[in-house]
Each structure stands twice: as structure tokens, then as C-alpha cells.
N, C-alpha and C positions, 0 to 999 in steps of 0.2 A: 936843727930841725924844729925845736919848738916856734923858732923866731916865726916860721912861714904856718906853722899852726893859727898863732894869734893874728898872723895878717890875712888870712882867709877867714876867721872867725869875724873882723869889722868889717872886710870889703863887702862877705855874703848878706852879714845884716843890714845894710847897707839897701839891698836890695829887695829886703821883703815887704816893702809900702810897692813896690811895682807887681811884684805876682800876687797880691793881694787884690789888688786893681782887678790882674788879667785874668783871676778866678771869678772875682765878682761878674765881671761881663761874661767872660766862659758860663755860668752859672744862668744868670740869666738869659740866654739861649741856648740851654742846653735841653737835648731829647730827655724825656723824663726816666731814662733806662739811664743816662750819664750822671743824673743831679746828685743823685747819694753819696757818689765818687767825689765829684766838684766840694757839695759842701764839707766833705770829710775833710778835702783836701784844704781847701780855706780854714775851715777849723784848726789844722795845724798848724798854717801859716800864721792865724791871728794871736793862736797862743804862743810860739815862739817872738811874732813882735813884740807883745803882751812884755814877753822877756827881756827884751832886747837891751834896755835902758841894763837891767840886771846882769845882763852879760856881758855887755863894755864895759862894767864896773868893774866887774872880776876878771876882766885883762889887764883895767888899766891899772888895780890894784896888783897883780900880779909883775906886772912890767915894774911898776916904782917900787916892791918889796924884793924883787933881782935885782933892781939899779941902787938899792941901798938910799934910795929917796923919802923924806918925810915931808908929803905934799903939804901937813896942817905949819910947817917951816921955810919950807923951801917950794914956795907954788910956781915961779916961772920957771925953776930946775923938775919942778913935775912935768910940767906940760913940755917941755925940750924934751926929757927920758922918754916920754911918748912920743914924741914926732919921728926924734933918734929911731926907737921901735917897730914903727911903722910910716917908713917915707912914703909922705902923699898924705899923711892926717892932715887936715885941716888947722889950721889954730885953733879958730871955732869950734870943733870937735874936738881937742887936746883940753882947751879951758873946759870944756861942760863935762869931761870925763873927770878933770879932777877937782872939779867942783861935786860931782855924785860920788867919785872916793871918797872926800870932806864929809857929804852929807852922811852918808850911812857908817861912817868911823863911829866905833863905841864910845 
């Protein structure tokens, strides 16, 4: 179960540069009885993306600390333990996640 946890946690963020979009326009036409709603709602949206970078980190950090991986050693076995993890990641998204593991390691 955790596996389909983390892969709904990257597909969803994935997605939040589009409902950010569809609030924005939402927003701007919207009846001024709807706008408090819209901008609350975008408010959330921008803070969760705000996140976003933070919260692939702490999957992919989580995924290569189960896989028993040390991405500052072994980097093209970090970026496999993620792809393994979640089929369908990108490379380009496997390299930049453990590139942001690297950066934020103590």
C-alpha cells in the first residue's frame, strides 16, 4: 500500500501548475459572491506548489532510505530505485529529485 501512496503523491503534484491556471481564470470571472471562495482556493493550491519541490524530496528521500541507496555514492542506482518506485517517472524528474535529495543532505 505505501508504494500507490507515493505514486499518487507525484502524479497529483504533477498537476497543480494546471488548477492553479483554471483558478486563476475561474477567478477572474468570477461573480463577486464566488471570488472569496476561488481566491481561498488558489491560496491553497499556490501553497501546496510553494511545497511541491519539498515534497518530492521527501518521497524520493524516503524511497532511496527503503532501497537502502546512498545517492551522494551511488547516483545512477538512486535515480533507477525511483524510476523502479514509480514507473512512468521521467529520468528528468528521477535526476532532479536526486539532485534535491543531494542538495538538502546535512
Amino acid at each position: 500500500m505505501p508504494l500507490f501512496r507515493h505514486r499518487a503523491s507525484v502524479t497529483v503534484l504533477r498537476d497543480l501548475e494546471i488548477v492553479r491556471s483554471r483558478l486563476e481564470s475561474a477567478l477572474a470571472e468570477a461573480d463577486p459572491e464566488l471570488a472569496p471562495g476561488l481566491r481561498y482556493a488558489l491560496d491553497v493550491v499556490t501553497e501546496l506548489d510553494d511545497e511541491r519541490t519539498d515534497l518530492r524530496t521527501e518521497w524520493a528521500r524516503g524511497v532511496l532510505e527503503t532501497e537502502g541507496v546512498d545517492p551522494r555514492a551511488h547516483e545512477v542506482r538512486a535515480v533507477k530505485a525511483l524510476r523502479d518506485a514509480r514507473p512512468g517517472l521521467s529520468l528528468r524528474d528521477a535526476v532532479e529529485m536526486v539532485k534535491a535529495v543531494l542538495a538538502t543532505e546535512h
